[in-house]
C-alpha positions in Angstrom: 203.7 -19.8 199.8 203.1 -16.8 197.9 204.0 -14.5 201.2 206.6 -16.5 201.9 208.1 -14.9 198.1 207.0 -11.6 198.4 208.4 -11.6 201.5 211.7 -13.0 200.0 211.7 -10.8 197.1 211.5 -7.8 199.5 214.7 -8.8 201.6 216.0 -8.9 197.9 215.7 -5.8 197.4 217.1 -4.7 200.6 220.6 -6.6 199.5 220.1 -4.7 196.0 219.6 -1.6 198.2 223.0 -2.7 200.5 225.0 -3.4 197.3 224.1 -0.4 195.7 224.9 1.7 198.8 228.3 0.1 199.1 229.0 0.3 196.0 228.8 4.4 195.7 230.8 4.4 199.2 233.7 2.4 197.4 233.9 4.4 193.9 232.9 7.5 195.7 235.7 6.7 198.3 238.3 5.7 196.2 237.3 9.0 193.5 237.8 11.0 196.3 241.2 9.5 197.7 242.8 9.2 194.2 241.7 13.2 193.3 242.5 14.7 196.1 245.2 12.7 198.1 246.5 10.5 195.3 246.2 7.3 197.0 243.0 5.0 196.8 241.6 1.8 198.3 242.7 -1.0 196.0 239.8 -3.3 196.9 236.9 -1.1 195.7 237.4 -1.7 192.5 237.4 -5.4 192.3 234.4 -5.0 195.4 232.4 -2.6 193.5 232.5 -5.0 190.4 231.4 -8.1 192.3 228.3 -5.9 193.9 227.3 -4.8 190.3 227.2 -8.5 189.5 225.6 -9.8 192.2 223.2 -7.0 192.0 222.0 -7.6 188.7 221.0 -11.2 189.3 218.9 -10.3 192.6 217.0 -7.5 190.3 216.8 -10.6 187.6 215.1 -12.4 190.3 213.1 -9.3 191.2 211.9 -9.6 187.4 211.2 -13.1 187.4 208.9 -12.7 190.5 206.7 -9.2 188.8 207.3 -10.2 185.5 209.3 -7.1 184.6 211.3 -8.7 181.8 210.4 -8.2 178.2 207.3 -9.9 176.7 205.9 -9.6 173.4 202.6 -11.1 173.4 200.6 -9.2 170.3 199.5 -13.3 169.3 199.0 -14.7 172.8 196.6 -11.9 173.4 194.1 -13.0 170.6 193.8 -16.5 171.4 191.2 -18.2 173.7 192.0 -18.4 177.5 192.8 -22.0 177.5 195.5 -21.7 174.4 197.1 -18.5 176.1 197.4 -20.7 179.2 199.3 -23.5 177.3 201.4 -21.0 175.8 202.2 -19.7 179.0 203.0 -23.3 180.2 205.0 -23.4 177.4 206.9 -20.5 177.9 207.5 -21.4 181.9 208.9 -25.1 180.7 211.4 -23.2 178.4 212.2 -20.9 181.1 213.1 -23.4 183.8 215.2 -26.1 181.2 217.1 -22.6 180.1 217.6 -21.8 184.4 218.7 -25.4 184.3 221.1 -24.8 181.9 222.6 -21.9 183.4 222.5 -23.1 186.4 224.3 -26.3 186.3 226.6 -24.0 184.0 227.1 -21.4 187.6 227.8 -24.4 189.3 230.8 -25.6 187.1 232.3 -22.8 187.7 231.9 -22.3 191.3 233.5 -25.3 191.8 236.1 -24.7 189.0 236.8 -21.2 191.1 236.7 -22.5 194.6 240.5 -22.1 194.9 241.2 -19.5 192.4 241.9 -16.3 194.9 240.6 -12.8 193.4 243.7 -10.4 192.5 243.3 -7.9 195.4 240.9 -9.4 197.9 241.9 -13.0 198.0 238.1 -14.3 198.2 237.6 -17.2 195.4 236.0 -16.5 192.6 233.2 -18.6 192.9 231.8 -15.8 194.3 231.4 -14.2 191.5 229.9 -17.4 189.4 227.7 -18.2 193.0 225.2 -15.1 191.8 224.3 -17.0 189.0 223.2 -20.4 190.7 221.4 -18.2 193.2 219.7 -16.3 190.4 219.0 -19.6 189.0 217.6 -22.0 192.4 215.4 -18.8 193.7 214.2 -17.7 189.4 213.4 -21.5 189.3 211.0 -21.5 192.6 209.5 -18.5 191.5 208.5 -20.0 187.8 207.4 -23.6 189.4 205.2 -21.3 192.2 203.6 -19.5 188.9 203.3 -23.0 187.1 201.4 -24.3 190.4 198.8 -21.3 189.9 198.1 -22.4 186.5 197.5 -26.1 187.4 196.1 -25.0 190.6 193.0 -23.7 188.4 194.4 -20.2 189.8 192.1 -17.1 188.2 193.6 -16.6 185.2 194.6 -12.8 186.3 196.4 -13.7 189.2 198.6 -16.1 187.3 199.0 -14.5 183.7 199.6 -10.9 184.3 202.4 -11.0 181.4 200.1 -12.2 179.4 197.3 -9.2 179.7 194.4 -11.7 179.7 191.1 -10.4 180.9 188.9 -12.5 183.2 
């Protein structure tokens, strides 16, 4: 299982590596065409926007998976292994009700937007919201995977890396 995610989060960074490139062709594009012929490409705009967004969540997942958001753990440090290892528990069971919440939250507006068209390129706007129930489904798998380790009896250093806790 744990190939099958780094595998995963490497074709995520691919698409982060896609949206990124497309979205210097559009605003590079349209820079150029409004400067110099003053015309532009009315979709890059909106495009550009909706790969900045979409981006963000697949490097959130990114995160997730090398635990690359922030963590202050100066306490959990000093306790014993088995109390830093119920406050990692702890911390993963907050994480996934709060992925819950913005999850189901994603999906109310994806189906909300389903038949609201975007200004210039018609698609619905649940595309837009639809990044945030993918960053929540694939953040989710990635916590539960890390909450299996711990129950697992995993060494402690392969599952609690944030965590800085020495074998």
């Amino acid at each position: 299982m744990e190939k099958v995610i780094d595998v995963s989060m490497q074709i995520l960074k691919g698409m982060m590596a896609l949206l990124l490139a497309g979205m210097v062709l559009l605003v590079f594009t349209n820079v150029v065409l409004r400067y110099s012929f003053n015309s532009g490409i009315s979709l890059s705009e909106e495009l550009s926007r909706w790969f900045m967004v979409w981006m963000t969540f697949l490097a959130a997942i990114v995160g997730v998976r090398e635990k690359g958001h922030l963590n202050v753990d100066s306490l959990v440090r000093r306790l014993p292994v088995l109390a830093q290892k119920v406050c990692h528990v702890l911390m993963e069971g907050i994480v996934l009700y709060l992925l819950w919440l913005f999850g189901s939250g994603s999906w109310q507006q994806v189906v909300i937007n389903l038949d609201v068209p975007a200004p210039m390129t018609g698609l619905p706007m649940a595309t837009v919201y639809l990044a945030g129930l993918v960053f929540s489904v694939l953040s989710a798998i990635v916590v539960v995977f890390d909450l299996y380790k711990v129950f697992s009896g995993a060494p402690v250093s392969d599952v609690h890396t944030t965590l800085n806790i020495a074998d």
